[in-house]
ZAPAMI-260655 format. One record per residue (C-alpha): residue number from 0; residue in one letter; x, y, z. Coordinates in nm, 3 decimals. Example, Ala and Ser with C-alpha at 12.3 -4.5 7.8 and 13.67 -1.06 7.14 Angstrom:
[voro 0 a [1.230 -0.450 0.780]]
[voro 1 s [1.367 -0.106 0.714]]
//
This chain:
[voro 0 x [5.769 -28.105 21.150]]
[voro 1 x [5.511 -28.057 21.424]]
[voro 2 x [5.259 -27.790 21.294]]
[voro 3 x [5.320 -27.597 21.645]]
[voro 4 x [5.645 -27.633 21.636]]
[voro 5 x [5.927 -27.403 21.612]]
[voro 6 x [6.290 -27.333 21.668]]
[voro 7 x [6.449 -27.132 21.915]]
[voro 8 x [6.827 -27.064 21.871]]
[voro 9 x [7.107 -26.897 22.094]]
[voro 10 x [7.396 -26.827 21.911]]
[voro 11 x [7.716 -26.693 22.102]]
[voro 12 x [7.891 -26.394 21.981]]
[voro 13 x [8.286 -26.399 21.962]]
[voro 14 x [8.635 -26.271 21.973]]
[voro 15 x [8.870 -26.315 21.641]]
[voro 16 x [9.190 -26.345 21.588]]
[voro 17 x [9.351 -26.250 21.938]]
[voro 18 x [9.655 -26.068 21.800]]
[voro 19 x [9.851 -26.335 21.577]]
[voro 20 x [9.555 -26.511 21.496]]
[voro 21 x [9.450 -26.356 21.189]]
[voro 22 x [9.137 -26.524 21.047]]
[voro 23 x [9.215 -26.880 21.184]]
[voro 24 x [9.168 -26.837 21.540]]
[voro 25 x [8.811 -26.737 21.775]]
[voro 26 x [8.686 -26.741 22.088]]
[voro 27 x [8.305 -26.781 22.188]]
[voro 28 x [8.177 -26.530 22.437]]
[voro 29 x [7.917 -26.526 22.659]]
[voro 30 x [7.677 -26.243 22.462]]
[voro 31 x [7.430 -26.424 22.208]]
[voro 32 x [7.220 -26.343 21.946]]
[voro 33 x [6.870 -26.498 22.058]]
[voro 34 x [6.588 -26.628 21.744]]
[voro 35 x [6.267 -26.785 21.746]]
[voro 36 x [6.154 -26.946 21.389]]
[voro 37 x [5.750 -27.018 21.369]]
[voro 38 x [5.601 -27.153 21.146]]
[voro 39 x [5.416 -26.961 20.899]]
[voro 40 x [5.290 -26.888 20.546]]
[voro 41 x [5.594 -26.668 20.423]]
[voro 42 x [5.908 -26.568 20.507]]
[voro 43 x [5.897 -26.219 20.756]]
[voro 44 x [6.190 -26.107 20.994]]
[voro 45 x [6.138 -25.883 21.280]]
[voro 46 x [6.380 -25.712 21.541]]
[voro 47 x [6.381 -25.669 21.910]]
[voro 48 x [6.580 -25.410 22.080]]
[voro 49 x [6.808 -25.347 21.752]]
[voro 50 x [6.921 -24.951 21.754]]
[voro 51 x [6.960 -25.045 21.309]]
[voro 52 x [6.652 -25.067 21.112]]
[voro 53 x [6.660 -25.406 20.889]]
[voro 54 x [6.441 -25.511 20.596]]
[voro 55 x [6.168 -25.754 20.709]]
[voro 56 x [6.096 -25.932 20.357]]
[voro 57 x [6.293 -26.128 20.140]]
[voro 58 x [6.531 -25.882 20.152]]
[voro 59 x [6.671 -25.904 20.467]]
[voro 60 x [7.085 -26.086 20.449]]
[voro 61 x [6.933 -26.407 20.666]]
[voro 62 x [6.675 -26.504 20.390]]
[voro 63 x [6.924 -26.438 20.111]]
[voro 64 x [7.161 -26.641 20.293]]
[voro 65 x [6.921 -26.928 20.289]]
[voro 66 x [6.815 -26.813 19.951]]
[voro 67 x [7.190 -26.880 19.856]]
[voro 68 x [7.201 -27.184 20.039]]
[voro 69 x [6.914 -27.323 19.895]]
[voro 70 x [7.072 -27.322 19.520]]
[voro 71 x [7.419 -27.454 19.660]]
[voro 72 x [7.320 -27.706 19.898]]
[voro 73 x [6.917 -27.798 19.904]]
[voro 74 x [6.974 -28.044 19.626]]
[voro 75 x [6.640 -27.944 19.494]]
[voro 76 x [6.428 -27.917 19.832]]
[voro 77 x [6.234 -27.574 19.922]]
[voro 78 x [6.296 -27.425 20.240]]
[voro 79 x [5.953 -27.388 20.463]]
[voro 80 x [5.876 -27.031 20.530]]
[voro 81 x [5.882 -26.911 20.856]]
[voro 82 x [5.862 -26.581 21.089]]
[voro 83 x [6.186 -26.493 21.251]]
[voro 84 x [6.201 -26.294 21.568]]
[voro 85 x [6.536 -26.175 21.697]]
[voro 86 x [6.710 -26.007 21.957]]
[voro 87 x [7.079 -25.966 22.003]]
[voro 88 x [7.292 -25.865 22.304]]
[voro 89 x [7.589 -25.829 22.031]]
[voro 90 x [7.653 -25.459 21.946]]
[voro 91 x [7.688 -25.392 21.542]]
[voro 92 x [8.010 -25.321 21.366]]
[voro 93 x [8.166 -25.384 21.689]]
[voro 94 x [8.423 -25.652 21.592]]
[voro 95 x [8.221 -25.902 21.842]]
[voro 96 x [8.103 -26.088 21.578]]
[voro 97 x [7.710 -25.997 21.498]]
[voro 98 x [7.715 -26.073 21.151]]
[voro 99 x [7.921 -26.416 21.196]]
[voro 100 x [7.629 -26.523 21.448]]
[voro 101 x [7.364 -26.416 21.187]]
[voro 102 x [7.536 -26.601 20.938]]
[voro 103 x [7.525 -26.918 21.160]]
[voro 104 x [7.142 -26.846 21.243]]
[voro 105 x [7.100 -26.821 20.817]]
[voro 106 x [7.279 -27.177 20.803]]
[voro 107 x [7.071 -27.331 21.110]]
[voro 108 x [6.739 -27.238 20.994]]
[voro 109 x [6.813 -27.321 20.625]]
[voro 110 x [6.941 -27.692 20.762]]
[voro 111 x [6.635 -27.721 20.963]]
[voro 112 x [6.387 -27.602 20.698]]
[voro 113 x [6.512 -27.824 20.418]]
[voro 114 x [6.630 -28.098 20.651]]
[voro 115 x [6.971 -28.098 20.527]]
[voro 116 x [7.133 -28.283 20.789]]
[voro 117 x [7.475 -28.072 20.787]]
[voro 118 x [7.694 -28.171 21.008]]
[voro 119 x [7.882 -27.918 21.238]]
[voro 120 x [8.220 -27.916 20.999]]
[voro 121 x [7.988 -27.892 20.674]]
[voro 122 x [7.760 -27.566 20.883]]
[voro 123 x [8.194 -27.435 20.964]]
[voro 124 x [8.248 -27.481 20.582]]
[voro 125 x [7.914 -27.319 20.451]]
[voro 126 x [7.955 -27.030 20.708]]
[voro 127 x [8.245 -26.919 20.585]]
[voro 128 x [8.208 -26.886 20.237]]
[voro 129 x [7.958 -26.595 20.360]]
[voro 130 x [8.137 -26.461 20.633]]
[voro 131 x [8.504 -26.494 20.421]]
[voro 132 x [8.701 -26.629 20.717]]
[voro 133 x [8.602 -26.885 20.963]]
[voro 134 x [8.746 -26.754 21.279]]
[voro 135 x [8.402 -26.592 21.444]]
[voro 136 x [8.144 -26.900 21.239]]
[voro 137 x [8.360 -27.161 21.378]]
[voro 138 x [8.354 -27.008 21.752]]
[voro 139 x [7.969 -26.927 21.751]]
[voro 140 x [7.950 -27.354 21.613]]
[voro 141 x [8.141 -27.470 21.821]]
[voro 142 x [8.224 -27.304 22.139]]
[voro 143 x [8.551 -27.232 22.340]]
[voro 144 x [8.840 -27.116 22.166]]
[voro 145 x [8.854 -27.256 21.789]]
[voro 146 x [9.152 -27.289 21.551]]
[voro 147 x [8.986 -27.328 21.206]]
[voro 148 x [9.055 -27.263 20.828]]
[voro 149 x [8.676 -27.341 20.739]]
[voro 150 x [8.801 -27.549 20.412]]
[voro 151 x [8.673 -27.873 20.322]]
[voro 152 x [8.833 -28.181 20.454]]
[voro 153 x [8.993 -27.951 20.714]]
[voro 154 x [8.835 -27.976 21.077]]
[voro 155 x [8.844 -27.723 21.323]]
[voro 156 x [9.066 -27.750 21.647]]
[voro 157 x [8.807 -27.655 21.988]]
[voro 158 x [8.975 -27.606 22.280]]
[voro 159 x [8.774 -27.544 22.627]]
[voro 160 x [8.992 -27.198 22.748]]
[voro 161 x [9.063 -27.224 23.140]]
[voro 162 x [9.165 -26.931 23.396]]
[voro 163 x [9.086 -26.662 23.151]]
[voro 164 x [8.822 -26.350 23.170]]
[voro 165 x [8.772 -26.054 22.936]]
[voro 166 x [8.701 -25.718 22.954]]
[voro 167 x [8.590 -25.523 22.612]]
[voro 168 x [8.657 -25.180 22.592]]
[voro 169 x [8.342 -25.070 22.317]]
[voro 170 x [8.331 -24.752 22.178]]
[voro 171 x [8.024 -24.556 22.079]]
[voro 172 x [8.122 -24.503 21.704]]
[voro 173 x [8.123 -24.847 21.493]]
[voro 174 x [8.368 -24.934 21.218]]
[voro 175 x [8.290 -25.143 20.886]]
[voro 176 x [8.502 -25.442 20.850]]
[voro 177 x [8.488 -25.393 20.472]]
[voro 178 x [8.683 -25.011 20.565]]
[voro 179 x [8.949 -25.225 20.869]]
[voro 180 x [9.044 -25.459 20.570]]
[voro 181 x [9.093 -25.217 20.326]]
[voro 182 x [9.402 -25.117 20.504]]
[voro 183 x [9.600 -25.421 20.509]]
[voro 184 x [9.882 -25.483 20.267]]
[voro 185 x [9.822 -25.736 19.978]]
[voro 186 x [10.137 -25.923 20.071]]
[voro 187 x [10.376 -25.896 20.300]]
[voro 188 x [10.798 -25.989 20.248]]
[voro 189 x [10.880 -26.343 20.278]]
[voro 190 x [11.099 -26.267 20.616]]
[voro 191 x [10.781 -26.099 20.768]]
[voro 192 x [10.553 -26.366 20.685]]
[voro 193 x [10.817 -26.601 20.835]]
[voro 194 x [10.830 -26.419 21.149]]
[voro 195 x [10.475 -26.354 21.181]]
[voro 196 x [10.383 -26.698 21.147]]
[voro 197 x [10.633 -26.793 21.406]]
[voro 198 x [10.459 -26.588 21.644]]
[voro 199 x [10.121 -26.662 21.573]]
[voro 200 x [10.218 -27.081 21.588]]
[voro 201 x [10.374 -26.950 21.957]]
[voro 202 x [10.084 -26.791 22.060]]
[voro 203 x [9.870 -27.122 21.945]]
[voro 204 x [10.089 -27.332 22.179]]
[voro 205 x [10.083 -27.099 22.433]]
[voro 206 x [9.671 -27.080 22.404]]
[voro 207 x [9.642 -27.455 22.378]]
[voro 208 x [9.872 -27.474 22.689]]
[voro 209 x [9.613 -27.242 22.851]]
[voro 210 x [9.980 -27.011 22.911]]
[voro 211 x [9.798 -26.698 22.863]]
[voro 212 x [10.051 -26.528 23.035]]
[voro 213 x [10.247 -26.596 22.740]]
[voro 214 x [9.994 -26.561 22.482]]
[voro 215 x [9.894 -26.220 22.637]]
[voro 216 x [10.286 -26.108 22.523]]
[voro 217 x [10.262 -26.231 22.176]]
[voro 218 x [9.960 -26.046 22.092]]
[voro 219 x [10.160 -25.695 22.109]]
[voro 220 x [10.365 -25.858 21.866]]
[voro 221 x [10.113 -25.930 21.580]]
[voro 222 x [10.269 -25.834 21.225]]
[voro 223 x [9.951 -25.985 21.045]]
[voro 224 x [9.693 -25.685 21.102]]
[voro 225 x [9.713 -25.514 21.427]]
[voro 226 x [10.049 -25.278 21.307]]
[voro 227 x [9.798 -25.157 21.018]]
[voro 228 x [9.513 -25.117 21.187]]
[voro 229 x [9.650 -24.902 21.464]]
[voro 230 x [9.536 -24.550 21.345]]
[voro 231 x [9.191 -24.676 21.385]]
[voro 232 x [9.225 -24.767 21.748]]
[voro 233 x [9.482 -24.548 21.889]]
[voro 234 x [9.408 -24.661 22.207]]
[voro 235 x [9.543 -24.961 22.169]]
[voro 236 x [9.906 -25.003 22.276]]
[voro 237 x [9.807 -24.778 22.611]]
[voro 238 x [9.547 -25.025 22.688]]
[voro 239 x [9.787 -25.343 22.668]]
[voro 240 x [10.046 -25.145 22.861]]
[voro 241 x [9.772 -25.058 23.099]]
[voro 242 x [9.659 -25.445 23.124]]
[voro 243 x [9.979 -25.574 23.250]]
[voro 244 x [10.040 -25.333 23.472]]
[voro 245 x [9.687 -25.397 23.613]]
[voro 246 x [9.781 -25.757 23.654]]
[voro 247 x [9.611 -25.834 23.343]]
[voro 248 x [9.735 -26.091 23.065]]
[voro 249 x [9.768 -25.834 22.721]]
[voro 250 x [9.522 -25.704 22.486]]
[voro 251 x [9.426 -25.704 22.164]]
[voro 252 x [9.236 -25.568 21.902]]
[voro 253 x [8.881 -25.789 21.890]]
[voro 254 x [8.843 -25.917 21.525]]
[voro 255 x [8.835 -25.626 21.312]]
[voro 256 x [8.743 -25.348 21.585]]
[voro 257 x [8.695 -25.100 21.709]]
[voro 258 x [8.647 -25.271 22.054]]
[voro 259 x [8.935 -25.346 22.254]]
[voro 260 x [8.986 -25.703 22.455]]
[voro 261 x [9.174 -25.709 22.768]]
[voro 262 x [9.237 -26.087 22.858]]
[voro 263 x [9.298 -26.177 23.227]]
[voro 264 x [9.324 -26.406 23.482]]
[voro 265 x [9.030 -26.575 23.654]]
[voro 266 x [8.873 -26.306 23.944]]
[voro 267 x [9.042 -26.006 23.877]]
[voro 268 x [8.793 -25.882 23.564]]
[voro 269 x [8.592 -25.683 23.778]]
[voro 270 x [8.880 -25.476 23.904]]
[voro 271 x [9.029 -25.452 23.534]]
[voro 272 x [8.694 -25.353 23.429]]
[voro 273 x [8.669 -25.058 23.695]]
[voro 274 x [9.020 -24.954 23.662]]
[voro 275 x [8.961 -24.961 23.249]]
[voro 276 x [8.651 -24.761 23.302]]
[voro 277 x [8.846 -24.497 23.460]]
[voro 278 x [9.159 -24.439 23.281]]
[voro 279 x [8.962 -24.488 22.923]]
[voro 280 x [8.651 -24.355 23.022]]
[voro 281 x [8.501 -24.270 22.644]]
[voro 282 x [8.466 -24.669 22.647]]
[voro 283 x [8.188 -24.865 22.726]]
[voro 284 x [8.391 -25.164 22.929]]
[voro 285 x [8.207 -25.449 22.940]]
[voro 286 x [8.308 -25.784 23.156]]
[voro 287 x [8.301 -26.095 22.949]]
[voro 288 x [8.342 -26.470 22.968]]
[voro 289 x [8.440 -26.761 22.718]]
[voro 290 x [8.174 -27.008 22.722]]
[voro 291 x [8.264 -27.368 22.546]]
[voro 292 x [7.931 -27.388 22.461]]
[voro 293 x [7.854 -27.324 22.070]]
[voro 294 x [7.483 -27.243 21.930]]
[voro 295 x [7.220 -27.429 22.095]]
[voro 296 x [6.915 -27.528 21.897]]
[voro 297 x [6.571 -27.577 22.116]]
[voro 298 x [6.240 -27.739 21.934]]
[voro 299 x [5.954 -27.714 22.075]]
[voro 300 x [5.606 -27.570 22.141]]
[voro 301 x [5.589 -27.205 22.015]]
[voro 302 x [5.323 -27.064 22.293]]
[voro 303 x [5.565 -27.200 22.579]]
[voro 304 x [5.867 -26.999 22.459]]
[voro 305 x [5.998 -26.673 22.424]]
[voro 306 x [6.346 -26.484 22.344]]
//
């Protein structure tokens, strides 16, 4: 490494699961969480812009994700230390997938600072194991929409989405997805599970097809999470309803909420978005855009750059 050199990442935020697509199935989005890594003599972390307060030693999840790393995976090598600056146009506990992107930040600087050479299925497989489903990791990797079960010797399915735009309803308050999980059952009935697989392999096909019209129909029909989860976003259903009859596609509940996605055809987001604003005005609604492209990694001079 180039003593003035250092590493600038932008790592895209995401949508999970999409209604039927529990845990298997994301969707980059055009928000990112921004870092610059310099050089330095020990490890310190330091936050633009971030309404939480976050530990700036050791302490801090990155560094103990690297720290974790390290003994899995570093096959005996130290990392280098370095000073991490980031800022991050992802709002927390928001369901748009913050902690997935600083999970994949954790993997990319431990990679580069013990020269692991990971490859982007190996970064998918690490990811996960920390983030416990590969849905968002695999979307802020790789870009576009992303089918993935983030096991070894399983690759993940990218897809570049076409004629689709977002709007995301956010609410002020967050929620924990440690407190969304804890209401899902621990099984469900064989004929359930049959008949919410069959939907979510339909709404796959559908996605792949780029039929979003159709896919936008399935998600109201979820039986993996969305039935449970409904008494933490009541606004749900009324928001679908209020999609389609706005010329939008569906809705769905973005990864494990609270924020709301409505998914619509190409050009009409800023109209959905103004009309949302207005009927559902205690949301913040937000226009957003899939972008195919995963986390980009920059080297270079650290004087000439900023985040």
């Amino acid at each position: 490494m180039i003593k003035d050199e250092c590493l600038y990442l932008k790592v895209p935020g995401s949508t999970s699961n999409l209604g039927p697509g529990f845990d298997s199935i994301g969707l980059a989005i055009n928000r990112y969480l921004h870092v610059k890594i310099e050089p330095s003599t020990e490890w310190s972390f330091h936050y633009i812009d971030f309404d939480d307060r976050f530990p700036s030693g050791k302490d801090n999840m990155i560094y103990q994700t690297i720290e974790e790393i390290e003994r899995k995976y570093g096959k005996g090598k130290e990392p280098r230390p370095f000073a991490v600056t980031m800022t991050s146009e992802l709002p927390l506990e928001r369901g748009l997938g913050s902690s997935a992107a600083a999970i994949v930040a954790a993997v990319e600087i431990a990679n580069y600072a013990m020269e692991l050479g990971l490859t982007l299925e190996e970064k998918v497989q690490i990811a996960t194991v920390f983030e416990g489903h590969a849905d968002n990791v695999a979307a802020s990797l790789y870009g576009g929409l992303i089918i993935a079960a983030g096991q070894e010797g399983l690759d993940t399915i990218s897809h570049k989405v076409m004629d689709l735009e977002m709007v995301a309803l956010i609410p002020n308050h967050k929620l924990k997805t440690t407190d969304s999980r804890s209401v899902l059952p621990n099984m469900l009935p064989y004929q359930e599970a049959v008949e919410a697989s069959s939907i979510a392999n339909l709404f796959i096909g559908a996605a792949l097809q780029n039929n979003w019209k159709l896919a936008g129909e399935l998600m109201a029909r979820d039986l993996f999470h969305q039935p449970y989860r409904k008494h933490l976003v009541p606004d749900l259903e009324q928001v679908h309803e209020f999609a389609i009859s706005h010329g939008g596609y569906g809705a769905a509940l973005s990864g494990a909420g609270p924020t709301l996605i409505v998914f619509a055809p190409s050009g009409s987001s800023e109209y959905l978005q103004q009309s949302l604003a207005k009927r559902f005005p205690i949301y913040q609604c937000e226009v957003l855009h899939p972008t195919s492209t995963g986390i980009e990694v920059t080297v270079g001079a650290y004087e000439n750059q900023s985040i």
